[in-house]
C-alpha positions in Angstrom: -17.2 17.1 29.3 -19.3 19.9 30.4 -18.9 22.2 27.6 -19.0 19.0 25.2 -22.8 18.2 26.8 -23.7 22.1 26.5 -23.3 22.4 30.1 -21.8 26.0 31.4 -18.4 24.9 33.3 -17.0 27.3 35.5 -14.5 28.2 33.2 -13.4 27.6 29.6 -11.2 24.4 29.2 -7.9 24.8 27.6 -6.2 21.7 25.9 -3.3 22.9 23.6 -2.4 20.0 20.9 1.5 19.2 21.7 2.1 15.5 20.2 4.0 17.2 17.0 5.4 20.3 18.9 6.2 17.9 21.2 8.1 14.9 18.8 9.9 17.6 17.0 11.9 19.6 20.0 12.4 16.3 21.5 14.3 15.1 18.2 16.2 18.6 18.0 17.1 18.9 22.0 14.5 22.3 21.9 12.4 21.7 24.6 12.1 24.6 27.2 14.4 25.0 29.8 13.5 23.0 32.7 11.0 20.8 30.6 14.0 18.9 29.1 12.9 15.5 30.7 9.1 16.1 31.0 6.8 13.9 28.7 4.2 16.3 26.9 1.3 15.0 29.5 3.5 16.5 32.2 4.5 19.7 30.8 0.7 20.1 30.3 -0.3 19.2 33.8 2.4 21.1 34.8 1.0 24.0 33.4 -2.3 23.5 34.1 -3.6 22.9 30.9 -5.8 19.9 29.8 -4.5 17.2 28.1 -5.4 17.1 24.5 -6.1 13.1 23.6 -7.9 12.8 20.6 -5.1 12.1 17.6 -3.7 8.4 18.0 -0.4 8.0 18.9 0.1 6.0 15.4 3.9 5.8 16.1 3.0 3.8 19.2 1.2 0.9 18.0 0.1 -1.8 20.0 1.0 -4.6 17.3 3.3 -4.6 15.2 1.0 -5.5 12.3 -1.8 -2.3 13.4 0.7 0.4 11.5 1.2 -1.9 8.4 -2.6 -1.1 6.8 -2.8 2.5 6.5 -2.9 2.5 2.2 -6.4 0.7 2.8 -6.8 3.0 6.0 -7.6 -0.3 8.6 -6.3 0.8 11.8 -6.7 0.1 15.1 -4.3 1.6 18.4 -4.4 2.2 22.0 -7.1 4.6 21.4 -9.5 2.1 19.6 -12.0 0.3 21.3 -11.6 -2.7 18.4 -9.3 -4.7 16.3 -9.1 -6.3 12.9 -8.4 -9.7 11.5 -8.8 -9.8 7.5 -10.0 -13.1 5.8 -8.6 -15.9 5.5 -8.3 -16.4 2.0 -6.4 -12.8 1.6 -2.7 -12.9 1.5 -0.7 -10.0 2.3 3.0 -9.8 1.6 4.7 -7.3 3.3 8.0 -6.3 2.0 10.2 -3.3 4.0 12.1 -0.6 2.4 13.8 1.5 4.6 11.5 4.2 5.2 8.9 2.9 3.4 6.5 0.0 3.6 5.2 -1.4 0.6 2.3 -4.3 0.7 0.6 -6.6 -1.9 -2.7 -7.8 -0.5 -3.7 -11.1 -3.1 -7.4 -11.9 -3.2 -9.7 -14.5 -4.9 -10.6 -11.8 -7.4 -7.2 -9.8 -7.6 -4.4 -7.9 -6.1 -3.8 -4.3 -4.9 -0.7 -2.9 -3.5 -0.4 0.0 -1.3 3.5 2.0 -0.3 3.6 4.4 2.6 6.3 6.2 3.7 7.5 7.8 7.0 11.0 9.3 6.5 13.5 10.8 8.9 12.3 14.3 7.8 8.8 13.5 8.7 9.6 12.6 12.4 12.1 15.9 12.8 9.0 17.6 12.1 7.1 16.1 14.4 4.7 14.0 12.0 3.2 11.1 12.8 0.9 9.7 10.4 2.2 8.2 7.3 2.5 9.7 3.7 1.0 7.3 0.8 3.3 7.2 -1.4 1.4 4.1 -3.7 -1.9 4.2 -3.6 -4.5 1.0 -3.4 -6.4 2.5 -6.5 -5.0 2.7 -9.9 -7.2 1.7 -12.3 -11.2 0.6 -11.9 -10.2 -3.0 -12.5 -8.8 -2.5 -8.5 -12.1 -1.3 -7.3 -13.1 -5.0 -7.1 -10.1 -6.8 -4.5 -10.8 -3.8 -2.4 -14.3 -4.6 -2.2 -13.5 -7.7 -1.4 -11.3 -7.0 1.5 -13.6 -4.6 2.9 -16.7 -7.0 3.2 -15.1 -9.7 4.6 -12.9 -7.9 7.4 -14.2 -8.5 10.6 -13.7 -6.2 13.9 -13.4 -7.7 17.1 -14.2 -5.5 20.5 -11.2 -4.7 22.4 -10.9 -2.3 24.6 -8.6 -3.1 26.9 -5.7 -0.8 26.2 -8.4 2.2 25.4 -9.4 1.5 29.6 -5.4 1.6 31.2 -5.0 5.2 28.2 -8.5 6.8 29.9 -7.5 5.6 33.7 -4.2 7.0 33.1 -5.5 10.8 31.8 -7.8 10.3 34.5 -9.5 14.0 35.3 -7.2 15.7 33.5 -8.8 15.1 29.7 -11.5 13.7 27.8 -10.1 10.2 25.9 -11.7 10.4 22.4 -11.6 7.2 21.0 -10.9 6.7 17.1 -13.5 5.8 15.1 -11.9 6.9 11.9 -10.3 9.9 10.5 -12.8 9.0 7.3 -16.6 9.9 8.4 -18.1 7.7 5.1 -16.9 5.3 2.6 -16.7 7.8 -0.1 -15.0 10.3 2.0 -12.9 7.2 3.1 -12.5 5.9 -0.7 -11.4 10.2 -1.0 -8.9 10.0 1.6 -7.0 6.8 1.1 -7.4 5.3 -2.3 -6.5 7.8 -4.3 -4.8 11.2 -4.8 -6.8 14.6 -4.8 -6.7 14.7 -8.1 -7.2 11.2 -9.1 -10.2 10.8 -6.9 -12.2 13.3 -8.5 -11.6 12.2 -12.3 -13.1 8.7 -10.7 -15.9 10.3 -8.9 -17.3 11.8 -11.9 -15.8 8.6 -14.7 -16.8 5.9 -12.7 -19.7 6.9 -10.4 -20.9 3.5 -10.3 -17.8 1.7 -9.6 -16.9 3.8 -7.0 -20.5 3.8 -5.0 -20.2 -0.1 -5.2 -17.5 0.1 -3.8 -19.1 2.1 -1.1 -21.9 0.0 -0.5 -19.8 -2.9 0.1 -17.8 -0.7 2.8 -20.9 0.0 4.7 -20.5 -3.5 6.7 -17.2 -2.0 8.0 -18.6 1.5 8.7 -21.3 -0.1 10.5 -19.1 -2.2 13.0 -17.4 0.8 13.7 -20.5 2.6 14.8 -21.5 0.1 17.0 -18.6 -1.2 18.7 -17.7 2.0 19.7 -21.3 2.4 21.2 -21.0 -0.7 23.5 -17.2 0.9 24.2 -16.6 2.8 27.4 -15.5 5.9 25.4 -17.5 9.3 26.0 -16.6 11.0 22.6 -16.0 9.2 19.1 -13.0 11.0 16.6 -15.3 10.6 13.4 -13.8 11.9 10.6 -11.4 14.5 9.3 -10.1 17.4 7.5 -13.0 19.0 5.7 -13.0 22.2 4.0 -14.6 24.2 1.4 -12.2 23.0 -1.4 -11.5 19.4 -0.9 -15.1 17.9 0.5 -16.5 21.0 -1.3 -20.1 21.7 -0.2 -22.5 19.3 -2.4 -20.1 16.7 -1.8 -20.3 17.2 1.7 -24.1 16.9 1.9 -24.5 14.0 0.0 -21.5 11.7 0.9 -20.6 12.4 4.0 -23.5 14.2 6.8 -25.9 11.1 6.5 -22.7 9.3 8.2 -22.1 11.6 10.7 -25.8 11.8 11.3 -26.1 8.0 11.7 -23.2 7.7 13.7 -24.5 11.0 15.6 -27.7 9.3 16.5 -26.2 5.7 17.5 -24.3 7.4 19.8 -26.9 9.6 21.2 -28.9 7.1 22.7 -26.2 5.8 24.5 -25.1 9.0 25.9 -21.7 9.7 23.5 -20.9 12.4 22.0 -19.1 12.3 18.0 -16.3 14.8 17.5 -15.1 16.0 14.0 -12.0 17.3 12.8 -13.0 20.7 10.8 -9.6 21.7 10.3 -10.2 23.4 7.0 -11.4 26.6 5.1 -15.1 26.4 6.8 -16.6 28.9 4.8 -18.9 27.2 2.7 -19.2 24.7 5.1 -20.5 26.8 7.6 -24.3 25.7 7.8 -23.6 22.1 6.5 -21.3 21.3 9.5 -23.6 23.1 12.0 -26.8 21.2 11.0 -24.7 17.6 10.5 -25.7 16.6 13.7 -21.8 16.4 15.0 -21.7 17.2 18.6 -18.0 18.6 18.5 -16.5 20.6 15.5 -12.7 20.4 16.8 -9.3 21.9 15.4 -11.5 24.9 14.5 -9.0 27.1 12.4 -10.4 31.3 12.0 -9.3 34.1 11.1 -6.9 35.2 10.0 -5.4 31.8 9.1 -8.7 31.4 7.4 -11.5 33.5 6.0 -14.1 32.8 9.2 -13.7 34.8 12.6 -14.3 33.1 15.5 -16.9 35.5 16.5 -18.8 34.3 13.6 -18.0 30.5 14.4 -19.3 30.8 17.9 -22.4 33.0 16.8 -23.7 30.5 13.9 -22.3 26.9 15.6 -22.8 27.7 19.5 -26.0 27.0 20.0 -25.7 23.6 17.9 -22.3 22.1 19.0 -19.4 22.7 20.6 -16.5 24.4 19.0 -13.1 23.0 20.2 -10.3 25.0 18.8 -10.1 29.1 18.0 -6.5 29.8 18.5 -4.4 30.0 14.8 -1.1 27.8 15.4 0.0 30.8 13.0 -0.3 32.9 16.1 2.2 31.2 18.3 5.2 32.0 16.0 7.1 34.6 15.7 7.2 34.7 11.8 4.1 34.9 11.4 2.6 37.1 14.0 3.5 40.0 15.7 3.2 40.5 19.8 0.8 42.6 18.7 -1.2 40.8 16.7 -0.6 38.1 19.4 -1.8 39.5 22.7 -4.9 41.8 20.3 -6.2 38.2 19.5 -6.1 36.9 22.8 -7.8 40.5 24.5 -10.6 39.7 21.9 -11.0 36.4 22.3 -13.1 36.3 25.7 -15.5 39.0 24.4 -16.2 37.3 21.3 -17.1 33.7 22.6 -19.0 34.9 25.5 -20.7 33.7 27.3 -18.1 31.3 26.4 -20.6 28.4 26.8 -20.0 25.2 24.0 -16.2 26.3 23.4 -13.0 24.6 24.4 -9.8 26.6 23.8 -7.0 24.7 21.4 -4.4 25.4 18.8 -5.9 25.1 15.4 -4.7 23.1 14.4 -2.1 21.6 16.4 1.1 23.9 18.2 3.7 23.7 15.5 7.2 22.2 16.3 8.9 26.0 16.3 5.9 27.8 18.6 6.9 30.4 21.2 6.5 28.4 24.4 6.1 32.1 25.9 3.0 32.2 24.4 1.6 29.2 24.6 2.0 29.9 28.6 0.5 33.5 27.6 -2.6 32.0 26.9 -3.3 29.5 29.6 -2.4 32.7 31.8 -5.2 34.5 30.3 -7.7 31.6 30.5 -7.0 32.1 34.1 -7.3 36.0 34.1 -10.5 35.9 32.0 -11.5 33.1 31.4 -14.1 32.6 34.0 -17.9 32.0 32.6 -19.8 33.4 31.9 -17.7 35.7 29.8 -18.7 39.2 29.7 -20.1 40.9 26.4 -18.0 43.8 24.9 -16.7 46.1 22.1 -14.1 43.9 20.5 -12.4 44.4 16.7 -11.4 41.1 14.4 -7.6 40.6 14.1 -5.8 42.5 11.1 -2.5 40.8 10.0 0.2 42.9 9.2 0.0 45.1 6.0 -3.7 44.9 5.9 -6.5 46.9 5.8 -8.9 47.3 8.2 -11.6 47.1 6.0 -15.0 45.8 7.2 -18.3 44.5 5.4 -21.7 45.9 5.7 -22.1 42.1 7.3 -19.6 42.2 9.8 -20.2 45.1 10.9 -23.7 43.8 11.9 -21.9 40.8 13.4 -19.8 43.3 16.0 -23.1 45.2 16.7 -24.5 41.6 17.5 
């Protein structure tokens, strides 16, 4: 919480992601020796890591009925402080496939149906969020009966279950609450409604439609924001997956930073902090994010698994937010990376985030299911060699993969100097 505030602990947190590393070696027997019984929460704490609790658990849902809405993307787990309860007059019809779930939702003004899928495959490799397979938009005549559904659904505080999850990580974390993994209802609409694709032939075909459909999604949005401000949570999970591509930069600025903002700024006068998942290609994103008026840009993916260092993250976002993230999950495997390249990253790490305040070490973006435990422990090792703050300045070089040259802009090169 101390580097979240801007505060200088007394040395930088590490929280390493484990739920799908974690999943997956417990469904293959993998799991290191002498850990072959431990829950991921106690291999952390045995290490002496922080516990990483910001993704839901969406496998563990509290009702039976919580996991059936993620085509319209209405969910609520132990990590939300609310629940739902749809109108009345909607019928849904739920019909189960083996691995898949496909439901009709019938309203006064028509139907949608949505099919999501979560296979065998997808829990050996340690995913937990399900695939949509159908999705609730096919044509503009559905743009309507989602409207519909999403003016009249009503969220109810409870935040009971959020309580027992945050008294039992205790000191040991920081319990992010979800407030969704969609920052707006365009970026919402973008994630859930549609394919890629799909979604930006209706952007530009049906502008419109679609920001109708927005506008009567803005009730929802805005029960979100403020039951999670009357909600004992610290830190808000507002939004995911951005990048340079997908919410490419104009898109960014005009559909989805005035909600981050808004949400931003609700939860600043209540003293709570809102947390993004910038789990992307950054690039062009770089100023955008930093001036969005987030408090926490976590999953923070550089170089080389993407085109930013994380000297340059920490340089242009420090002073702004706090960066949660830095380590490539690319690092901990042994296809991928070299012990070289490995323990070069790690001995350049503390020189280029010092003084090291605003940063929380993680895996960008989460450990994947076949990472060297070795060097996993490796890092929390070094954390505790060097990763006292403040961090001491130094000489440091950014991170060549193998085969590359080590080629460096006029630009960077005035980065290192800095």
């Amino acid at each position: 919480m101390a580097a979240i505030k801007g505060e200088m602990p007394d040395r930088l947190p590490f929280a390493p992601r484990l739920d799908l590393w974690f999943s997956s070696n417990v469904q293959s027997g993998t799991l290191p020796k002498g850990y072959e019984n431990f829950t991921a929460d106690e291999i952390a704490r045995k290490e002496g890591w922080a516990l990483h609790k910001i993704n839901p658990e969406y496998q563990k849902a509290r009702r039976p009925e919580d996991n059936l809405h993620w085509g319209l993307g209405i969910l609520s787990y132990k990590e939300s402080v609310y629940q739902y309860q749809f109108s009345s007059d909607i019928e849904i019809e739920v019909k189960r496939e083996n691995e898949r779930i496909k439901i009709r939702y019938r309203t006064p003004v028509g139907s949608v149906s949505t099919t999501v899928l979560y296979s065998d495959e997808m829990k050996k490799g340690g995913v937990s969020a399900f695939w949509i397979e159908e999705h609730a938009i096919k044509t503009v005549k559905d743009y309507e009966p989602i409207g519909y559904i999403f003016e009249r659904v009503k969220l109810l505080p409870d935040a009971r279950d959020f309580v027992k999850w945050q008294e039992k990580i205790g000191q040991d974390g920081v319990a992010f609450t979800l407030g969704g993994r969609a920052a707006s209802p365009i970026h919402h609409i973008q994630k859930y409604f549609f394919d890629d694709t799909t979604f930006f032939y209706h952007y530009i075909d049906y502008q419109k439609e679609m920001q109708k459909l927005a506008e009567r999604m803005v009730n929802y949005f805005d029960q979100v924001i403020e039951l999670v401000s009357q909600s004992p949570a610290d830190v808000v999970y507002w939004g995911a997956n951005f990048d340079e591509m997908i919410t490419y930069p104009p898109f960014f600025k005009k559909e989805i930073i005035p909600w981050i903002r808004k949400a931003a700024a609700r939860m600043q006068e209540v003293g709570k902090f809102v947390s993004c998942h910038c789990d992307g290609e950054n690039r062009g994103l770089m100023d955008l994010i930093r001036d969005s008026g987030m408090h926490v840009a976590e999953a923070v993916c550089p170089a080389p698994m993407t085109k930013v260092p994380i000297e340059e993250y920490y340089r242009r976002w420090s002073d702004k937010l706090t960066i949660f993230g830095g380590i490539p999950s690319i690092l901990l495997l042994k296809e991928t990376s070299t012990e070289e390249e490995f323990e070069s990253y790690l001995e350049n790490l503390f020189q280029a985030v010092h003084p090291g305040k605003r940063m929380i070490l993680g895996i960008s973006d989460s450990t994947p299911p076949k990472a060297d435990f070795r060097r996993l422990k490796r890092i929390g090792e070094a954390v505790e060699e060097k990763g006292w703050l403040p961090l001491k300045a130094g000489s440091f070089r950014p991170v060549m993969r193998a085969g590359q040259k080590e080629k460096i802009s006029e630009e960077g090169k005035e980065n290192l100097q800095d």
